[in-house]
N, C-alpha and C positions, 0 to 999 in steps of 0.2 A: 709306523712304517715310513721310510724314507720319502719325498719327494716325487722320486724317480718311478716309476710303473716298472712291474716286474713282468714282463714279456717274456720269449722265447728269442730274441736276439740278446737281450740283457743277460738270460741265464746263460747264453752260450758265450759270452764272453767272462765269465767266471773264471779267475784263475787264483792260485793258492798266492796269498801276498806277507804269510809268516806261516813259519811253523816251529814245533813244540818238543823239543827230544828231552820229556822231562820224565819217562815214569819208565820202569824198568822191568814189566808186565801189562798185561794187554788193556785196554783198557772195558769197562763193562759198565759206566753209562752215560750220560751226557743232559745238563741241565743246565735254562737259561733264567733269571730273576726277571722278575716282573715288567724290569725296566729294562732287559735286553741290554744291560750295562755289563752285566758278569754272567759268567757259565761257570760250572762244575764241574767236571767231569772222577769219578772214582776208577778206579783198576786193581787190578790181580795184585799189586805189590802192599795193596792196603794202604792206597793213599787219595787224600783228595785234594785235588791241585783247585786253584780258584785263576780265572781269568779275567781280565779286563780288557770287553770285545772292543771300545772303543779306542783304548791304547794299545792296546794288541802288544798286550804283555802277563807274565806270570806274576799274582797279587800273591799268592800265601800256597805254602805247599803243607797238609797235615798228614797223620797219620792215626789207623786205630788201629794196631797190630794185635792186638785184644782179641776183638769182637770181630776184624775184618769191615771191607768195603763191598755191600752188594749196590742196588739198582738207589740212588741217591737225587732227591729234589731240594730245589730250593724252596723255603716258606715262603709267606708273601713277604716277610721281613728279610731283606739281603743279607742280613747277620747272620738268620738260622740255615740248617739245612735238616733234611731227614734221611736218613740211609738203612736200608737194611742189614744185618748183621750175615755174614759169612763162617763164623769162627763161634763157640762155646755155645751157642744158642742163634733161634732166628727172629728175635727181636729184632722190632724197629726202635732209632733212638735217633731223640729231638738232640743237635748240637749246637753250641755256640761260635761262632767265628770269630768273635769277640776274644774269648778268653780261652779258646779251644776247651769248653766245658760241658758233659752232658746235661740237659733240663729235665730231658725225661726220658723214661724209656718204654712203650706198648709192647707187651708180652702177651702170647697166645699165641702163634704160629709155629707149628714142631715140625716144619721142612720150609727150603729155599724160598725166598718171597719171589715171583718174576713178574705181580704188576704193582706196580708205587706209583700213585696220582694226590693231588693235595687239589680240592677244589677251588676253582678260580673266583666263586663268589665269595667263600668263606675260610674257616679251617678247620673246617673235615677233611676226611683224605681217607681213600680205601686203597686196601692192599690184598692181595690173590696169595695165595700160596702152594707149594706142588703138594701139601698137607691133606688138598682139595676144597679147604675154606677160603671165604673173600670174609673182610673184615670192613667194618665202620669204626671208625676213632674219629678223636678232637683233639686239636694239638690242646687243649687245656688240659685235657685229662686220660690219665695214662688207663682208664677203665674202656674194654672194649666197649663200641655203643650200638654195636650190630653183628650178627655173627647169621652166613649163610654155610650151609654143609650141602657142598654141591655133591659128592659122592664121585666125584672125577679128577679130571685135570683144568682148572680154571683160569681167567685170563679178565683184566677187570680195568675199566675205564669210565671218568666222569664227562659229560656233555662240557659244553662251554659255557654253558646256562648256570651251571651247577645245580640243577635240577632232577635230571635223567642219571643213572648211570648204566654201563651196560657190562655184561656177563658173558662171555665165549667160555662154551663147555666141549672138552673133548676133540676140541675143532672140528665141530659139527653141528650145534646149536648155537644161538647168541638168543639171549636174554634181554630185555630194558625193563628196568625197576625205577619207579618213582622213588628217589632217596627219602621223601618224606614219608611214606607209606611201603619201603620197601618189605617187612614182615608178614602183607598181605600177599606178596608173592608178585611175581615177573605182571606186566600189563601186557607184553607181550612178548613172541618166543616165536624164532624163525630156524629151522631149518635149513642149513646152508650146504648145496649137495656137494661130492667131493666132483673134484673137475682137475685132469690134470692137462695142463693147454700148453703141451709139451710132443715134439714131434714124436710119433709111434716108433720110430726106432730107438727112444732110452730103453737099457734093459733094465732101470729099475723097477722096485715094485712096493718100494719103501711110500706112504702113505704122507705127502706133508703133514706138520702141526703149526697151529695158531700160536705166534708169539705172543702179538699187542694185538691191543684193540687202540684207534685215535680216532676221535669224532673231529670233524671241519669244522671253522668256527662258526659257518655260516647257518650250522645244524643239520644242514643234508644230506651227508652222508657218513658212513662210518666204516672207516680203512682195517681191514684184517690183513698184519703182517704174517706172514708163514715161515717155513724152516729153507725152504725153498728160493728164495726170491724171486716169486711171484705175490702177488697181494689185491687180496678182492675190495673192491669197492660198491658196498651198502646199500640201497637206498634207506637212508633213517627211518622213514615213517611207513615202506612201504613191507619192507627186509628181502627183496631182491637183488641178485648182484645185477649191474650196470657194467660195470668192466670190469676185468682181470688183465690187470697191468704184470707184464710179463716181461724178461731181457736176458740177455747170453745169460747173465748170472743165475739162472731157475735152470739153465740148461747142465752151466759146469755144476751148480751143486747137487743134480739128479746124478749125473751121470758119476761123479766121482767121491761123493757120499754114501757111504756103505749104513747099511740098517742102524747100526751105534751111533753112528753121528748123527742121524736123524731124529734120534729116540727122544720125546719129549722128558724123560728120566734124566739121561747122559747130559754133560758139555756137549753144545754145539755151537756151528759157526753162526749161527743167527741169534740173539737173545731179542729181538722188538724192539733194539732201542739205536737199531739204523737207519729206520724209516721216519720220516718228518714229512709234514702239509705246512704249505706255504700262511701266514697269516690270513692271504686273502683267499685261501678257500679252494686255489683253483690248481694248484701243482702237488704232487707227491715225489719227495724225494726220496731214491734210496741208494743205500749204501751196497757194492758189492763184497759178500763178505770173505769172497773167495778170491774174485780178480782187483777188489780194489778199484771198480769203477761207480764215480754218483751217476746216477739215472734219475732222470724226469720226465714225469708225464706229466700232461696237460689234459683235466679233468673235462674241462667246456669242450674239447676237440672232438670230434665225433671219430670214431675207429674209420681209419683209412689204409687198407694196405698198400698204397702204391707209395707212402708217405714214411710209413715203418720204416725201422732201422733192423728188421728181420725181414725174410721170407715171409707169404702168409702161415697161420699153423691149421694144422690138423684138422682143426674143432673150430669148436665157435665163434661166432664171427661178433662176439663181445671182447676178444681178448686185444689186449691196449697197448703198444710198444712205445717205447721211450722219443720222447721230440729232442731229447739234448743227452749224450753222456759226454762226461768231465773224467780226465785222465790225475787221480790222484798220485802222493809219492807211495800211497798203500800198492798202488795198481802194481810196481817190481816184484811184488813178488809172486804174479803169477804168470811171468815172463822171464824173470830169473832167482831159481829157486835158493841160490845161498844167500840172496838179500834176507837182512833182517827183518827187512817191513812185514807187515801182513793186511789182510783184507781190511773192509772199513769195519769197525763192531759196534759204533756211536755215529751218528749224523744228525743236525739239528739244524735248523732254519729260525734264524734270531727273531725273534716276536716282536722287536721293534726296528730292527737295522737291516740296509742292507747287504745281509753278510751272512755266511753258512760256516761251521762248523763241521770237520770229520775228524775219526780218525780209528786207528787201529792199534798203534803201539806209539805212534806219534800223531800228534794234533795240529790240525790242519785249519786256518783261519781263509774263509774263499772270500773275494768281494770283486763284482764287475768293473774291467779293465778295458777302458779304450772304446767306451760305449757310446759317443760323439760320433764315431766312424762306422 
């Protein structure tokens, strides 16, 4: 991490200092290398572009028109990446940047993948599928090395430890499995009730779903994004929510989101991979995927409504409002509907820089401006 302390005056001075009009469909995910040097990002059009966060420039643009681009990580090696397949099957497949060559390819999932994690201590890496299996692999070997049959809809993420990983079933359950001993079964399993911390006047009646699961690195807590933008906040070791970070965009996607779009089956505006936690544990960012506005909360802040950037709500008085939103170029287009722009669907907080990552159909490079004054 940079120098500079990441504050709420730092974040508010966030402004977009390049941006990206390279891909020709939306995009669907967003990844940073180990060293916070390069990102990834995949999209609809079947491409993966590479950036260079510190030059703030386009390194290589590929394509798998094949197989298709789904939810896409970088290995620990900056050369490889891993991506889901979209097209003839739902294969994951080890790539080269190198030589644009596949290594390998992990087979066993027979519907969409929508969680892709590659552990930070090693190279294992699990992946969820709408199949209703989470899987165990190693990039050495293309033989699955674990296989859970949740019998639902799953949602799958590793601790920062590389130790833990955890399971969101139906979005309603969350699971933590010791990765070492995961076959004996969950160590523990929480209940997470549904809560909709939304004013009594929405008429919908659509149910959010759990996108992602993101643990902090500090191990305390663990973020459940929704379909909604709204997103509960964890306690890891205790499984109580602490907050429910809430903002307009939970509001415009109840109210103008019909049952189809919310469907965890369908396309939606939200896939989990808008939301980001700051390195040091203490912000959540997220992506509005309908206005196109970033939001952050600040985790240490105790809930204050005189402080909010909303009215108080309805309910309970755990629910979290945003300390800073950022007016992205996604935000036009829910202020002027024949812009081409659209919401955010990727947002990522660089792991070692001071810089954020959006975007929607174009990519957005943020970094604090003017932060002396």
């Amino acid at each position: 991490m940079d120098p500079l302390a990441l504050t709420p005056p730092v974040l508010s001075s966030f402004q977009i200092t390049k941006s990206f009009n390279t891909n020709q469909a939306s995009l669907t995910s967003l990844s940073f290398d180990d060293t916070g040097d390069l990102c990834i990002t995949s999209a609809q059009d079947d491409s993966l572009n590479v950036y260079d966060c510190k030059e703030g420039r386009l390194r290589t643009t590929l394509f798998s028109k094949r197989y298709g681009t789904g939810l896409t990580r970088f290995t620990h090696q900056a050369s490889g990446i891993l991506h889901a397949s979209t097209k003839e099957d739902d294969s994951l497949r080890y790539l080269s940047l190198h030589d644009n060559k596949y290594i390998r390819y992990f087979q066993g999932h027979k519907d969409r993948v929508i969680s892709l994690e590659i552990s930070p201590l090693d190279d294992q890496l699990i992946s969820a599928s709408l199949d209703g299996t989470v899987r165990l692999w190693d990039l050495r070997s293309p033989i699955c090395e674990g296989l859970i049959n949740t019998n639902g809809r799953p949602i799958a993420a590793i601790d920062n430890a590389g130790l833990v990983f955890g399971v969101g079933l139906n979005s309603e359950v969350l699971r933590l499995y010791d990765i070492r001993s995961f076959d004996t079964g969950p160590f523990a399993t929480w209940a997470i009730p549904d809560y909709r911390p939304f004013h009594t006047t929405t008429t919908s009646t659509t149910k959010p779903y759990w996108t992602s699961l993101k643990f902090t690195n500090d191990g305390q807590h663990i973020i459940i994004a929704t379909s909604t933008g709204t997103h509960y906040v964890v306690h890891a070791f205790e499984g109580h929510v602490v907050k429910r970070l809430s903002g307009p965009d939970a509001y415009i996607n109840l109210h103008y989101a019909d049952a189809d779009a919310l469907s965890p089956s369908s396309p939606s505006p939200s896939c989990g991979e808008e939301i980001s936690v700051s390195p040091d544990a203490r912000y959540v960012f997220s992506g509005g995927t309908r206005d196109g506005v970033v939001r952050v909360w600040d985790l240490l802040k105790d809930v204050n409504v005189e402080d909010s950037l909303l009215p108080p709500p309805a309910a309970s008085d755990c629910v979290h409002y945003p300390i800073v939103e950022l007016q992205s170029h996604s935000s036009t287009a829910a202020t002027h509907p024949s812009s081409t722009k659209t919401g955010i669907n990727v947002l990522g907080f660089n792991p070692a820089l001071m810089m954020m990552v959006s975007g929607g159909k174009e990519l957005d490079f943020w970094q604090p401006i003017d932060i002396s004054s």
